[in-house]
N, C-alpha and C positions, 0 to 999 in steps of 0.2 A: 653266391653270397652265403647263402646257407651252407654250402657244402653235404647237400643231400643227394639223393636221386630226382630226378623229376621224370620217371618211368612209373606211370601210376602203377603197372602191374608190380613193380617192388611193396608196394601196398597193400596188396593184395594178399603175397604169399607170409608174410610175418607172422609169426604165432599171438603176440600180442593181440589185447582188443579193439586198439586204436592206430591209427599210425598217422600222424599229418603231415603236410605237404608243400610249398610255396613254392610260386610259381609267380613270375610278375609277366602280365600278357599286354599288351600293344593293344592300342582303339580298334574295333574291329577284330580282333582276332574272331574266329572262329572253329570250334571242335566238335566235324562231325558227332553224326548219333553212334552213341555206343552202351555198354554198361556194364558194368561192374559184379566182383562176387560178395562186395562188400557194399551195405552202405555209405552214401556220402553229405557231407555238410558242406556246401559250399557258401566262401562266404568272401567279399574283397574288399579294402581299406580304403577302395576310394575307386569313384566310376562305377559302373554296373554292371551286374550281369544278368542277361536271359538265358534260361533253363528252356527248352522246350520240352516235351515230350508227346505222345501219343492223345495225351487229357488237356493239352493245357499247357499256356505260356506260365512263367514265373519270373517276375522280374527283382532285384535283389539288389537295393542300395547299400551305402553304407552301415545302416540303422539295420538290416533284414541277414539272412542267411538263407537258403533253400536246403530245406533236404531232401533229397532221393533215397529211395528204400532201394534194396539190394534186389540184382533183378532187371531195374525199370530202366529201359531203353530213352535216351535223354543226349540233345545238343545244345551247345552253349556259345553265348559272343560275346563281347564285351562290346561296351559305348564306355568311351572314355580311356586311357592307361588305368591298368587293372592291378595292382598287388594282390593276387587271388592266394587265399590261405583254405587249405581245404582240408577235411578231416576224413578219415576210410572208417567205417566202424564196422565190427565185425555182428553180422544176426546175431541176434537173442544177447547182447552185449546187457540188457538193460531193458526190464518187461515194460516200460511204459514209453518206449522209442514209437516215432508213428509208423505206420502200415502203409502211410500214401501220402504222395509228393505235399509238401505242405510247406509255407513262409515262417521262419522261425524270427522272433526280436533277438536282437544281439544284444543282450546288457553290457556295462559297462567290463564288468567281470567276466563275463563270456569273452568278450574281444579279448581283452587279456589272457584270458587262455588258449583261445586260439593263436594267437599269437606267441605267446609260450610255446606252444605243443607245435609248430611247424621247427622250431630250434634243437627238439628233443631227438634222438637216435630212433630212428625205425624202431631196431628191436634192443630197447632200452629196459633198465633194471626196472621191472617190477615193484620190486621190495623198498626200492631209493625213493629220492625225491621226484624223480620225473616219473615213477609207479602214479604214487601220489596225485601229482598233476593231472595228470591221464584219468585218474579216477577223480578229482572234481568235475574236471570238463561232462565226463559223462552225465554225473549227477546236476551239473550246472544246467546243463542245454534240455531243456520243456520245450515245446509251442505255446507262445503266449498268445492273447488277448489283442491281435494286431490287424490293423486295415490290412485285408490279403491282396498283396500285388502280385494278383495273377489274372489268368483269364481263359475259361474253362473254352472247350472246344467242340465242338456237334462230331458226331458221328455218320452223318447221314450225308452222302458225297455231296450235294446238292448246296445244303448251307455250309460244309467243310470249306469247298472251295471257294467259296463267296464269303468267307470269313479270313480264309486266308491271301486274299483280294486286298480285302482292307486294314491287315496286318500291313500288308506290305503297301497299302496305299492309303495311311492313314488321313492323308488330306481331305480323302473323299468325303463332303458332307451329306452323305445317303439319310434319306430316308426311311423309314420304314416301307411306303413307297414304294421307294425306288430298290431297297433291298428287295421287294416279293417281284416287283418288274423282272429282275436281273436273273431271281431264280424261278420266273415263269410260272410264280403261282400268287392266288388273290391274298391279300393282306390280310385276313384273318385266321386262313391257312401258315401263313409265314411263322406269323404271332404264335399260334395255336404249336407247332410244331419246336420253332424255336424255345418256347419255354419250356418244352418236354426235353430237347436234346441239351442246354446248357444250363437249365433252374433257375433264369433270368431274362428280362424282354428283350428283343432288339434293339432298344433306347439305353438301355442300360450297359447290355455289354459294350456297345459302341461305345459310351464313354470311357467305358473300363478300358476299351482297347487305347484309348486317343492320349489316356490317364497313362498308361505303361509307356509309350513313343514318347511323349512327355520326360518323363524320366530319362529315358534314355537321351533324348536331345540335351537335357539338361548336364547329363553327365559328361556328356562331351565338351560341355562348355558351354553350349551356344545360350544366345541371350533369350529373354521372356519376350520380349516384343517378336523376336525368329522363330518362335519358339509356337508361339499363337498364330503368327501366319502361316504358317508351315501346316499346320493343324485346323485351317480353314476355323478360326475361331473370330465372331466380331470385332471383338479388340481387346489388346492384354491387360485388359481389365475383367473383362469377362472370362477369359482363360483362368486367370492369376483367383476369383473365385468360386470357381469350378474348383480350382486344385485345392484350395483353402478348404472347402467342405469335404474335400476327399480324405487327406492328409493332416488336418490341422495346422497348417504352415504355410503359407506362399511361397511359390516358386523359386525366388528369389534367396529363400533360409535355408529351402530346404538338406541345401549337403553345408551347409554352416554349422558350426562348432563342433565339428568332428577332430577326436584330437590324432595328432602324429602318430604314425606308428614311431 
């Protein structure tokens, strides 16, 4: 469609400071861990995507972007058909870029450059208008002031793998409980420990985790009522409030008035 490359490493070797990319991926797709010599802004026009990394989920609706620092080893999937528009940037591009994986808002204008800038020639004039371009998008894209959809990770194998349990089993309605049962230690120890390896309680993260599956189910389609059962929730009314104080929006809005690319 674009008539680009879709070999990120042509991305990579460009002299320019930016080079973008479009790629449209399938529900589920999935792309191993890998990473890059270049910075990236990932970002998709409709559906989701999860970022993983060594630190931490990040999940990336329509309204969000992720950026990865150059460097940081990171796999990706989509929920939902994905139009993934993604930006390479080159280190030191810009002293106020972030240092570590972080949720970017996508303004109105931002999307519109990103989507500009997947149209532009890899190694494109400089001095022209698509110079230009390239250099608003840079100075466009900050880290705003946004609910972080993400979800920090322990280090310590013990609640690593008992977290990534209930990643992958988000139905589970654990405990606090039933979390220190599983990882064979008293529930003060768990508590005590857990806030040290992720900055937040067990009660907490677990929602955060239930909050990102959430999203994702949504993206795929499926409805609010599947959506809270799925996720062992009393009823999608109680789900549908959960998400309300998370996000400001219920469930139901949330990928609502998103406009066309």
């Amino acid at each position: 469609m674009f008539g680009k490359s879709e070999d990120r490493e042509d991305y990579q070797r460009t002299a320019r400071p930016l080079a973008a990319m479009a790629r449209d991926l399938p529900d589920g797709h999935a792309i191993p861990e890998h990473s890059h010599r270049r910075a990236q802004l990932i970002y998709g026009t409709s559906g989701a995507i999860t970022v993983t990394t060594p630190e931490g989920t990040w999940v990336a609706p329509p309204q969000r972007a992720v950026w990865i620092p150059a460097g940081v080893r990171h796999a990706m999937r989509t929920s939902g058909p994905v139009p993934m528009r993604t930006v390479y940037v080159e280190p030191g591009a810009r002293p106020h870029l972030p240092t570590s994986c972080t949720v970017v808002a996508v303004t109105p204008l931002l999307r519109e450059l990103l989507l500009a800038a997947t149209k532009i020639p890899i190694d494109y004039d400089p001095r022209g208008r698509d110079g230009l371009v390239m250099e608003l998008l840079l100075d466009e894209f900050a880290p705003l002031a946004v609910v972080p959809l993400q979800l920090p990770l322990p280090r310590d194998p013990v609640l690593l793998q008992m977290c990534r349990r209930l990643i992958g089993e988000p139905e589970l309605a654990w405990t606090t409980a039933d979390a220190a049962s599983h990882a064979h230690m008293s529930e003060r120890t768990l508590a005590r420990r857990f806030v040290a390896e992720v900055g937040c309680t067990f009660g907490r993260w677990r929602q955060q985790a239930r909050l990102l599956a959430a999203i994702e189910m949504l993206a795929k389609g499926e409805s609010v009522t599947r959506v809270s059962a799925q996720l062992s929730y009393e009823s999608p009314s109680a789900f549908t409030a959960m998400f309300r104080r998370s996000l400001g929006k219920p469930p139901s809005q949330y990928f609502d008035g998103l406009p066309a690319e």
